[in-house]
N, C-alpha and C positions, 0 to 999 in steps of 0.2 A: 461348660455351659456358656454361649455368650451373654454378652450384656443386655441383650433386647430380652433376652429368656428369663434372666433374673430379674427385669423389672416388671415384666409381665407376672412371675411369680410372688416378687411383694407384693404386687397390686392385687392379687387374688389371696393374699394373706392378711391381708386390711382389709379387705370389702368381709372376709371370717370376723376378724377379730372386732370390727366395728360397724355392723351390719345396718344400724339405726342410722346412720349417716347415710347411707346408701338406699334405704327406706323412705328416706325422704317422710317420714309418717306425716299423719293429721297434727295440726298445731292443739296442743292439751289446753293450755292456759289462754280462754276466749276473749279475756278483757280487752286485749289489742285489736279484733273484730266484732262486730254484731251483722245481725239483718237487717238495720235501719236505715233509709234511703236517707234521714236526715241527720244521722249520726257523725257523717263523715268517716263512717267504719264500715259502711257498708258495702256489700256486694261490687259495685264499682269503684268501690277506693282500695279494694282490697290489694291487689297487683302495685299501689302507689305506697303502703305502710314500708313494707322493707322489700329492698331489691329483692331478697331472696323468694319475695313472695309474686317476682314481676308476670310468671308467667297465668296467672288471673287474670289480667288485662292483657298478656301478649302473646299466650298461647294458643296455636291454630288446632290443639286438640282438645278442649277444652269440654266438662263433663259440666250440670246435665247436658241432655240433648231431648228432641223430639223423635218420637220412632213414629217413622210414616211409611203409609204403604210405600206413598211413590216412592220411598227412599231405597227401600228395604232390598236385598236379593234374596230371594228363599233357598234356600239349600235343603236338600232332602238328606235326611240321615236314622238312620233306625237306630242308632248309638246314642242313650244316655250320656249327661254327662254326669262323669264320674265320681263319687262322693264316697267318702268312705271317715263318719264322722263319730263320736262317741262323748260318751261322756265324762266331764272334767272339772273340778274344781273351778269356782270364778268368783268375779266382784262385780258388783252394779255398781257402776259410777255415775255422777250428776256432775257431768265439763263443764255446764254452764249452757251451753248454745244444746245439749243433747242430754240422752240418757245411755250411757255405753253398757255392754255386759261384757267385759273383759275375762276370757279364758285363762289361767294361770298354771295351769298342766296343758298338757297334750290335747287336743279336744277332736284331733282327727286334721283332712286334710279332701283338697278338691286335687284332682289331674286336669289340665288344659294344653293341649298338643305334647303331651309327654314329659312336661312339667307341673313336679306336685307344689301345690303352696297352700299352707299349712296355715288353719284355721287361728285367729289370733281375738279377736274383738267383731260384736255388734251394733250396730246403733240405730236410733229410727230417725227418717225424717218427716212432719208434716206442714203442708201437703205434702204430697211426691215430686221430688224434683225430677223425674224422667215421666214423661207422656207418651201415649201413645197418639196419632193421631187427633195430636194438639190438646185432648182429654186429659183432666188432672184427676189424678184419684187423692182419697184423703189423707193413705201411710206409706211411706216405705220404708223398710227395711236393708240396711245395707250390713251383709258380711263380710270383714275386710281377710284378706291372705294374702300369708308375703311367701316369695319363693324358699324353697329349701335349699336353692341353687343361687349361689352369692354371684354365679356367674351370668343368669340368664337374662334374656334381653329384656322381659316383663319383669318387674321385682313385686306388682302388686299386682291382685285379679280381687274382686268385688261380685258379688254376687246379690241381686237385688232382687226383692219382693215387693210388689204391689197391693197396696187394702185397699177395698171400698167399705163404705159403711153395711154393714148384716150383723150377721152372730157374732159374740165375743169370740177373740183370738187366743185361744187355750194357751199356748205360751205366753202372751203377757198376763193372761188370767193367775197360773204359776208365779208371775214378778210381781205382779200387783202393789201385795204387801210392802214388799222393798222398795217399791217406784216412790209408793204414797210417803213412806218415811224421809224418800227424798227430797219432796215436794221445798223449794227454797234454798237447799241445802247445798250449794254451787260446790264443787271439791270434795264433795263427801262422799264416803264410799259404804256400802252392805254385803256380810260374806252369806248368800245365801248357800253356800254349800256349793254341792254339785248340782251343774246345769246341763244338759241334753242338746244337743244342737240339733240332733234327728228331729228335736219335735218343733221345730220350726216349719217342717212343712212346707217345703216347695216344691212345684211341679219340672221335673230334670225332661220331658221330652218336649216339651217346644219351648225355645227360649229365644232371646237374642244378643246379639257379640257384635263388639266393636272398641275400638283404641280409645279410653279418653283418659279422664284423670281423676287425682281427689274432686271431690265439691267441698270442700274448704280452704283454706291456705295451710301448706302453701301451694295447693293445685298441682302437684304434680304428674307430668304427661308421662304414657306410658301405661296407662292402667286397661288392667281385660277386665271389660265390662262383662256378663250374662245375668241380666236380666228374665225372668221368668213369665213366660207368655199368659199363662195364669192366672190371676186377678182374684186375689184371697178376701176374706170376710174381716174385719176390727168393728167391736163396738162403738160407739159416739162415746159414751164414759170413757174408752180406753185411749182413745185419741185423748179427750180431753185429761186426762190425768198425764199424758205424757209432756203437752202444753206445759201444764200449771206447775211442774217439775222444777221444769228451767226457768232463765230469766225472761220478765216480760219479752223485751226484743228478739227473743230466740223461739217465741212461742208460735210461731210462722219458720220455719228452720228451713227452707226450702229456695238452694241456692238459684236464682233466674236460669232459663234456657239460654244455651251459648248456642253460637253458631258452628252447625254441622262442618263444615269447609268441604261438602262434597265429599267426607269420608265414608268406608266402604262400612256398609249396615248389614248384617247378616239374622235374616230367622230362620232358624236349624231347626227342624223338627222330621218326624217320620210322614 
């Protein structure tokens, strides 16, 4: 074997054996950020706390964004996209800036161009940091998946849902109890047992795709966005309980709109 073989081969045996490095994940411990424009932690300082955090302020793919028609290309496709998701042991966590529902078995797993990445954590943000058509809605929801392949060029794909205000959202109607224990409780976690990711509920034939990144620090690029063209129901209690969770400053959770850079916007549907 030469030498370019074998480094190529450690290096695909570190990205196994130390995957979270290579995940880049969402930063856990919020106290270093908030959403406060006058904190000095906020949203535009973020990219200035730690270099590692630069590409917030310096990155040209940077996530939310605004979904506009003008932007969009439609592509026609009669193919779902593919879900194949169950149910798993979890924990509801209170980070502080969010409310997560962390998977701790297998919970299932999406396909995107032939690579699965495997259901890991949920979290909501309000309002919604992705728009459509400059419109903000009141919730989203964001699925995170990291690849099963230490090799591929995406290592994270998110999958996002939209709320407007109507009927209560049966899955957090199920957390409820949990959330509300949370209420304050920065770091603290609840084993509700086994949680369903099927019953989250989104609509897999029109959606939309496109490259950006975390919405937190430390923003990392690279991420497949699909967002779900479908626009779901949350009650006003249920928004407001997910609020009053977290810490004041994070009760607006909803990182600003970046700029698009003319990247390529895709709505997929039949």
């Amino acid at each position: 074997m030469c030498i370019s073989s074998r480094i190529r081969s450690l290096l695909v045996l570190l990205i196994v054996l130390f995957p979270i490095s290579i995940y880049a994940q969402e930063v856990q411990d919020e106290r270093e950020f908030d959403y406060d424009k006058a904190s000095g932690k906020g949203p535009e300082k973020w990219g200035k706390i730690h270099k590692e955090w630069s590409a917030c302020n310096n990155g040209k793919m940077q996530s939310p964004i605004d979904l506009s028609n003008k932007r969009v290309d439609v592509v026609h496709k009669s193919k779902k996209l593919l879900r194949n998701y169950k149910p798993s042991t979890a924990v509801i966590i209170n980070r502080g800036h969010d409310i997560e529902v962390h998977w701790e078995g297998h919970a299932g797993s999406i396909k995107i161009n032939g690579t699965i990445y495997a259901l890991k954590q949920a979290h909501w943000h309000s309002p919604s940091e992705h728009t459509i058509n400059k419109k903000r809605y009141s919730l989203e929801l964001h699925m995170v998946h990291k690849s099963v392949d230490p090799t591929s060029k995406h290592q994270i794909a998110v999958i996002a849902i939209l709320y407007k205000i109507g009927k209560p959202n049966r899955f957090l109607s199920k957390l409820a109890r949990n959330i509300t224990s949370l209420v304050n409780q920065e770091n603290e976690h609840r084993h509700p047992g086994v949680i369903d990711p099927r019953e989250i509920h989104m609509s897999c034939r029109r959606y939309y795709n496109y490259i950006g990144s975390l919405t937190v620090p430390p923003c990392t690029e690279g991420v497949i966005w699909t967002i779900s063209k479908k626009v779901r129901t949350v009650s006003l209690d249920q928004v407001k309980l997910l609020r009053e969770a977290v810490h004041d400053h994070a009760a607006k959770n909803a990182r600003p709109l970046q700029p698009d850079h003319k990247r390529g916007i895709q709505l997929i549907g039949p």
